[in-house]
N, C-alpha and C positions, 0 to 999 in steps of 0.2 A: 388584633381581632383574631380570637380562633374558637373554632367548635370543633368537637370530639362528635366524628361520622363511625356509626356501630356496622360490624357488618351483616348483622341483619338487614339493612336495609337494600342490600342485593339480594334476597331469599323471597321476598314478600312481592307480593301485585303492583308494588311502585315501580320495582325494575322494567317491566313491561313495556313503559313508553320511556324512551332517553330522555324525551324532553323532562317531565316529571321531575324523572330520577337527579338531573342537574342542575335544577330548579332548586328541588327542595335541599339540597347540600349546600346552597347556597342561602338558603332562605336559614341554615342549621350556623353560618360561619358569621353572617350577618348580622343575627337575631342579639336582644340584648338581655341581659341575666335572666326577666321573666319570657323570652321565648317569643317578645314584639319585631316586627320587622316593621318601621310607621316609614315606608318607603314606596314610589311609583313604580311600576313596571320600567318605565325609563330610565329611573335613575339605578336600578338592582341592574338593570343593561350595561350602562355606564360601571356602575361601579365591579364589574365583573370583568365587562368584555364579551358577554354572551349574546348575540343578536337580540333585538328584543322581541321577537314572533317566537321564538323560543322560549322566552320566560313568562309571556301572554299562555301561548298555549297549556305549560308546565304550570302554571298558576291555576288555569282552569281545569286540569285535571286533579290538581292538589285541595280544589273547593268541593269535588263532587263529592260527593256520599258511596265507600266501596263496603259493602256488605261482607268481601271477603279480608278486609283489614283482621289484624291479630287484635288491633284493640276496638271497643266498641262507643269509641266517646265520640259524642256529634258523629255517629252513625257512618263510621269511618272516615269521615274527614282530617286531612291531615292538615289544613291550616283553617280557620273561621277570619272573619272582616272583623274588623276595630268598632265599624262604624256602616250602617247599612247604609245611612246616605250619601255615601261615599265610596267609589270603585279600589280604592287602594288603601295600603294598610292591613296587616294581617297579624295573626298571633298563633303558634307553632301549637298544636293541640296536646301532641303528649309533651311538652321542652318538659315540664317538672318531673315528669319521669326520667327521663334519660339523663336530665339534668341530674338526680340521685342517683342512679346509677353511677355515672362519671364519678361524681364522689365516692361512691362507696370503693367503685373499682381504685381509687388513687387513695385510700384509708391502706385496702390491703397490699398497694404495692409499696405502701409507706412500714408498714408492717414486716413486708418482706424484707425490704433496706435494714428496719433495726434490727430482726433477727441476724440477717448476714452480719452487719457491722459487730453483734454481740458475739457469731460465732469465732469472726477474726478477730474478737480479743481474748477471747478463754484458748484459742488458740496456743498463745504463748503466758507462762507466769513466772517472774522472776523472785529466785530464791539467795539470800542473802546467809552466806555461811561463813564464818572466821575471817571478816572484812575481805571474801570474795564472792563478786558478784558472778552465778552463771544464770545461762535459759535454759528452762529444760520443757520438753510435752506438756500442755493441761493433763494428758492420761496419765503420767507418771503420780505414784502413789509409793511414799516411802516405809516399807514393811520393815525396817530394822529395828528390833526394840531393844538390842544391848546398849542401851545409853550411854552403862558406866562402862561400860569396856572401852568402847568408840572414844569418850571423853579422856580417860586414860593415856591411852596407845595414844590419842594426838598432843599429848604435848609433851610425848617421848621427839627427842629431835634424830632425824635418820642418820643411820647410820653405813659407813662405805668402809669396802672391804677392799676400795683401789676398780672394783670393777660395777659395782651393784649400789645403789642407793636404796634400802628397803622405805617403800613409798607408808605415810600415814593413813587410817581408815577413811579420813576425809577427802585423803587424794584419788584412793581409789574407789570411792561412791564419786566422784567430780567426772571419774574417766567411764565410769560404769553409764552415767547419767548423757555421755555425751556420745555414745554409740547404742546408748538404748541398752543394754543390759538390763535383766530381770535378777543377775546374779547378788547373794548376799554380801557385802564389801566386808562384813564383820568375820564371815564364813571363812572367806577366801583370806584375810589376813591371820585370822589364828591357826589355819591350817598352813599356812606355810612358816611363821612363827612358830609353829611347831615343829618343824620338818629342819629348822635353820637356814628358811631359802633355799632349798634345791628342788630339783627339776628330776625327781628318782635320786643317783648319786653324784650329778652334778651341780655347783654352784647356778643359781638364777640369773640369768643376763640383765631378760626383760621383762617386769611384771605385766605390763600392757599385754603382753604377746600371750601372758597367763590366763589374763583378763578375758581374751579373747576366744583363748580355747576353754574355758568355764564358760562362756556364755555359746560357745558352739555348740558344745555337748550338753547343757543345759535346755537348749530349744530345741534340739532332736529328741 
């Protein structure tokens, strides 16, 4: 059994008498889909725990007519009788209202869930490159358009000089892509392709480390 208590209904002329006020949150947990409670005063006692001079008098103040209610149905009454010939039994005045509400409010927090769960998958997208798999950013966007270069240069095999392995254009966009580099991997391979790997006049140790300081001086 559960109802969704707003809290409005601590703002409004209800809060005024306690009894009411615990009355009718009970008459809100009780009630069934259209907002009936076909229940005695003694048994909404029972089935609470709440004295029942308590829920007598909360009853009686939930029948009257408040001129200062926010809504104006049955002249602010907030529950009517089932049945005049009969003292018990009652039907919640606005349940359809709030009852949409509830819904609505549980659409948009359903709404929020699928957004979130959408954003944590654009989150990550995996790119599939010369039968190796890595992950990189959704914000990554691959600005290289030497195709025929790139294609070239990788399926030259590297080459060592005892100290230096010169890395392929694919290894170095893979290393670019995994510290976030903005640097161009085509760029930085023909310029030191040009150079025959050196660092000024010395041989290159580590291109990683090259990698690095092109993407330092690049974002400054």
């Amino acid at each position: 059994m559960y109802g969704k208590i707003f809290e409005s209904i601590y703002d409004g002329t209800l809060a005024e008498d306690w009894r009411a006020l615990i009355t009718f949150q009970q008459f809100i947990i009780l009630c069934d889909s259209d907002g009936v409670i076909d229940m005695t005063p003694s048994a909404i006692s029972r089935r609470t725990g709440i004295p029942i001079e308590h829920i007598k008098a909360g009853i009686e103040i939930l029948e009257k007519e408040d001129k200062h209610s926010r809504s104006g149905a049955e002249n602010g009454k907030r529950i009517v009788r089932l049945d005049d010939h009969r003292p018990w039994g009652w039907k919640i005045v606005n349940h359809s209202v709030y009852r949409d509400k509830t819904d609505y409010n549980q659409v948009l927090e359903q709404n929020r869930e699928r957004q979130r769960r959408f954003r944590d998958s654009q989150r990550n997208v995996t790119v599939t490159e010369r039968n190796v798999t890595v992950t990189l950013p959704s914000r990554h966007t691959d600005t290289d358009t030497d195709t025929d270069t790139e294609e070239r240069e990788a399926d030259k095999p590297p080459r060592s000089n005892g100290r230096f392995i010169k890395p392929s254009i694919p290894e170095i966009r893979e290393y670019c892509e995994q510290i976030e580099s903005s640097i161009n991997p085509s760029t930085f391979f023909n310029h030191y392709e040009s150079v025959g790997w050196k660092v000024g006049k010395n041989p290159m140790k580590d291109w990683k480390s090259a990698v690095r300081g092109w993407t330092s001086r690049d974002n400054k």
